[in-house]
VOGU-3710 file (C-alpha; in Angstrom, 3 decimals, decimal comma):
1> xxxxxxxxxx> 10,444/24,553/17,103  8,136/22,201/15,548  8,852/18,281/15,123  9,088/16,384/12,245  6,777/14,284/10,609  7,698/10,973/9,659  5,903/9,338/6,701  6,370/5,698/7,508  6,445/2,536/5,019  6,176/-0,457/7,154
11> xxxxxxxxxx> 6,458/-3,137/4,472  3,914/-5,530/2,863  3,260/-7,334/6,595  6,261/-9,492/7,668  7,494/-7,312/10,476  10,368/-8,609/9,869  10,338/-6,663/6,364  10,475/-3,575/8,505  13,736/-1,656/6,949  16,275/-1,453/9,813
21> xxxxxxxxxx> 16,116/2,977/9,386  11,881/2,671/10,426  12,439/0,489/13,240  15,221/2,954/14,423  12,666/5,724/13,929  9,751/4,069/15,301  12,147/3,321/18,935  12,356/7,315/19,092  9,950/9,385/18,269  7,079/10,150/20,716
31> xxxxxxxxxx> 3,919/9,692/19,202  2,791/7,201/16,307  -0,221/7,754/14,356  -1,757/4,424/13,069  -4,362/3,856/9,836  -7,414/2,593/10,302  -10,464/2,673/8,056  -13,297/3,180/10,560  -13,243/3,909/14,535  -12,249/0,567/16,287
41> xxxxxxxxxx> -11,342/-0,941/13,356  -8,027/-3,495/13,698  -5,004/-1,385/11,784  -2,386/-3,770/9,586  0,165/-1,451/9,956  0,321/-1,128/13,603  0,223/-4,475/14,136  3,367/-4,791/11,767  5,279/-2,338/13,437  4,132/-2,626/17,263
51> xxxxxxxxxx> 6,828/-4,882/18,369  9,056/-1,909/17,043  7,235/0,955/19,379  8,301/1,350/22,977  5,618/0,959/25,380  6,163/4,369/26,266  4,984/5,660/22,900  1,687/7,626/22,183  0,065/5,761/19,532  -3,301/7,175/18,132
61> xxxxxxxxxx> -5,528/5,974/15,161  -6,454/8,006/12,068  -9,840/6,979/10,038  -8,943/6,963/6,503  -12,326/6,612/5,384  -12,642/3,880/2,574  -14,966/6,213/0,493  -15,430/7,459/-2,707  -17,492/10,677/-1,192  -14,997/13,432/-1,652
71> xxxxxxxxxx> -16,530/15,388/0,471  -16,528/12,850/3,012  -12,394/11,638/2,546  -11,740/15,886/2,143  -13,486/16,244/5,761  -11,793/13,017/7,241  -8,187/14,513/5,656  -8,263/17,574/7,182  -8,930/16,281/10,751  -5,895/13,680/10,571
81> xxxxxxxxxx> -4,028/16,766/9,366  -4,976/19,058/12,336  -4,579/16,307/14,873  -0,653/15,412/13,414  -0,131/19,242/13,348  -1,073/19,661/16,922  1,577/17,265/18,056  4,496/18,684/15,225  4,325/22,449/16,903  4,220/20,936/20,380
91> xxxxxxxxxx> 7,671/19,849/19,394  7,773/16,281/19,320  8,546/14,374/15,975  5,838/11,896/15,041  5,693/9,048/12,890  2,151/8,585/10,911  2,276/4,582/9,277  1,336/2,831/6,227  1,556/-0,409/4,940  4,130/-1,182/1,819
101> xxxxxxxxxx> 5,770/2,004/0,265  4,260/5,087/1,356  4,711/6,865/-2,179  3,128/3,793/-4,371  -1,061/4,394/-3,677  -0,419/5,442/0,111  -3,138/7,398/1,738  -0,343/8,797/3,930  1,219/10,549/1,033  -1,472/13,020/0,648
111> xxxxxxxxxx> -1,391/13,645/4,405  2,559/15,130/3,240  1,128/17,022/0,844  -1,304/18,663/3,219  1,280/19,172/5,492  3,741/20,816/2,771  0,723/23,161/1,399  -0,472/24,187/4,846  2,530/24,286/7,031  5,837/24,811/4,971
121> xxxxxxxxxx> 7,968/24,949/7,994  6,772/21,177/9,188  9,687/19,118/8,368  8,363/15,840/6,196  10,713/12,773/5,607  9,512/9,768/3,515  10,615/6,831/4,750  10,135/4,156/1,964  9,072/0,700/2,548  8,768/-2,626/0,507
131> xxxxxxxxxx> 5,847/-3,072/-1,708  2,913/-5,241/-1,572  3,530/-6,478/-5,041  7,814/-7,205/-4,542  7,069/-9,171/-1,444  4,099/-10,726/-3,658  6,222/-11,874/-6,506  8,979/-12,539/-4,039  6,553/-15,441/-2,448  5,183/-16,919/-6,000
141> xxxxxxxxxx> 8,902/-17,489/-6,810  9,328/-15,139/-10,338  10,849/-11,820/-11,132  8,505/-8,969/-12,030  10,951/-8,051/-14,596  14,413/-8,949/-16,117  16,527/-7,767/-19,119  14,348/-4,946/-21,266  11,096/-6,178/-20,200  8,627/-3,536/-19,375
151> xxxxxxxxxx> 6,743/-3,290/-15,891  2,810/-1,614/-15,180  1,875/-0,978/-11,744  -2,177/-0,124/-12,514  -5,057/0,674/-10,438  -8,163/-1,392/-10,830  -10,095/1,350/-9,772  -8,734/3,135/-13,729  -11,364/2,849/-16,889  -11,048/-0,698/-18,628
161> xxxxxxxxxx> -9,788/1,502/-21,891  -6,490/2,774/-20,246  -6,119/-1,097/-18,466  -6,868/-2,661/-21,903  -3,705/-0,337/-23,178  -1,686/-1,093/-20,489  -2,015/-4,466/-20,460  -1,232/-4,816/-24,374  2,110/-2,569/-23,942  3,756/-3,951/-21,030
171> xxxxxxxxxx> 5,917/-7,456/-20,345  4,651/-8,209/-16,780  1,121/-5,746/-15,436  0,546/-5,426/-11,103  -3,218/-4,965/-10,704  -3,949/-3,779/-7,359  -7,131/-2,674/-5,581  -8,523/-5,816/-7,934  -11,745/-5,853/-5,110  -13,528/-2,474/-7,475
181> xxxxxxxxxx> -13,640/-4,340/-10,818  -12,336/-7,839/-10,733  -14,847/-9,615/-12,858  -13,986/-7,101/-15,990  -10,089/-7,782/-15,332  -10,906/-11,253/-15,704  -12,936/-10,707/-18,947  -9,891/-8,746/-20,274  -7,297/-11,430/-19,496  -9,851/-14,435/-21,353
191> xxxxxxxxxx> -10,454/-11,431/-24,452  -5,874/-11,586/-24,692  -5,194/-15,407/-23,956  -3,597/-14,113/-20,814  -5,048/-16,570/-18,440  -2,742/-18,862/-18,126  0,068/-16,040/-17,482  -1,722/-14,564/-14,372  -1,622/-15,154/-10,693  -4,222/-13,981/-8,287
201> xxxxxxxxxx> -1,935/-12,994/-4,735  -3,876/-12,173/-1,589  -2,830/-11,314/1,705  0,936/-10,952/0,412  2,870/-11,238/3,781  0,274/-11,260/6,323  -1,425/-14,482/8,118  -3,601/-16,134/5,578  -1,378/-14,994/2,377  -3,073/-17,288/-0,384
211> xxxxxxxxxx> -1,303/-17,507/-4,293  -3,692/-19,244/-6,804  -2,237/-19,730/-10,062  -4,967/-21,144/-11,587  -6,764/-17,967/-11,521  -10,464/-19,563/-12,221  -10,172/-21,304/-9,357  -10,453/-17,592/-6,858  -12,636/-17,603/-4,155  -15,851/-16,141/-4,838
221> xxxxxxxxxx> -15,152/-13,459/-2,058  -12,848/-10,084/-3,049  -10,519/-8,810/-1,161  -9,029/-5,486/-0,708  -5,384/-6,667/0,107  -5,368/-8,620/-3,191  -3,339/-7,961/-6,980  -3,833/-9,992/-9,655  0,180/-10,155/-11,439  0,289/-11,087/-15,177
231> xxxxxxxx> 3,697/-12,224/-16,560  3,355/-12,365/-20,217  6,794/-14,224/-20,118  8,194/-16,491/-17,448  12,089/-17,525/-17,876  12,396/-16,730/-21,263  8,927/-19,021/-22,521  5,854/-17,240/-23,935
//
């Protein structure tokens, strides 16, 4: 009989943020599969959740390529899959991290998918985790939304069209990923008068977590564990 795979949100990077039902699952399975985005390469998640993992555990690193050569991510995908289904039918449940939620942008969700296309009898549980962006807002001291106000989660990496709409129709908009375009965003926040309503938030959680809300003031240098949060209202004033 085949394990289970574990899809694993660890949080945004306080381990402490580590829901109480991952820690329980990282203390029994038998083998942990970390991210990491080249060979060698330090993996947030893992060092989030190592205080978690009995020394006893098999822990083994998974290159999620940061790529946007399909060819390249398909090929890197499809070893991570045979690797995780080589310990499943041995019989031991496994737990494969990721940092935040692991259905909100997750690399490890599409490792599920794999799993559910190519191996229907592999049982998959999601194990959600807090997001980047709560624990974000949660530090710069304002609620993403309240009452009827309306809340965008967008992807930086998106056209500046669908952003544009986006960012006219909602209350309170999360850029993420803000590394791929941020000089545009910026443009697009002067073009609406929306300067003064946005806060640039890198690092949420993890050593070094820096909130500028004077957003002309960010370093020169982008980041890939940055958001940029606009709050078109805070408490009630425009």
């Amino acid at each position: 009989m085949s394990g289970t795979l574990f899809i694993l949100g660890v949080g945004p990077g306080e381990p402490e943020l580590i829901t109480v039902k991952a820690a329980a699952i990282l203390g029994r399975v038998r083998k942990v599969f970390i991210p990491v985005s080249g060979q060698g390469r330090d993996s947030h998640a893992y060092a989030i959740a190592t205080d978690y993992i009995p020394a006893d555990t098999s822990v083994a690193e998974l290159v999620f390529p940061m790529t946007t050569d399909r060819e390249h991510m398909t090929r890197a995908y499809a070893e991570n899959y045979r690797r995780i289904e080589t310990v499943l039918r041995q019989g031991y449940d496994a737990a494969l991290l990721t940092l935040g939620d692991p259905c909100t942008y997750s690399s490890a969700s599409q490792i599920a998918n794999i799993v559910h296309e190519k191996a229907p009898d592999i049982a998959v549980e999601i194990i959600p985790g807090i997001t980047s962006f709560a624990a974000a807002a949660a530090c710069a001291g304002f609620a993403l939304a309240e009452g009827n106000e309306m809340l965008a989660v967008v992807s930086s990496y998106d056209s500046l069209d669908r952003i544009e709409s986006v960012l006219d129709a909602a209350d309170t908009v999360i850029f993420l990923k803000t590394y791929t375009q941020r000089a545009a965003i910026i443009d697009l926040l002067k073009k609406k008068q929306l300067m003064r309503a946005a806060v640039y938030i890198r690092w949420a959680g993890l050593p070094g977590e820096e909130i500028i809300r004077d957003i002309e003031h960010m370093p020169e240098e982008v980041d890939y564990l940055s958001m940029i949060i606009v709050k078109k209202v805070l408490h009630g004033r425009p």
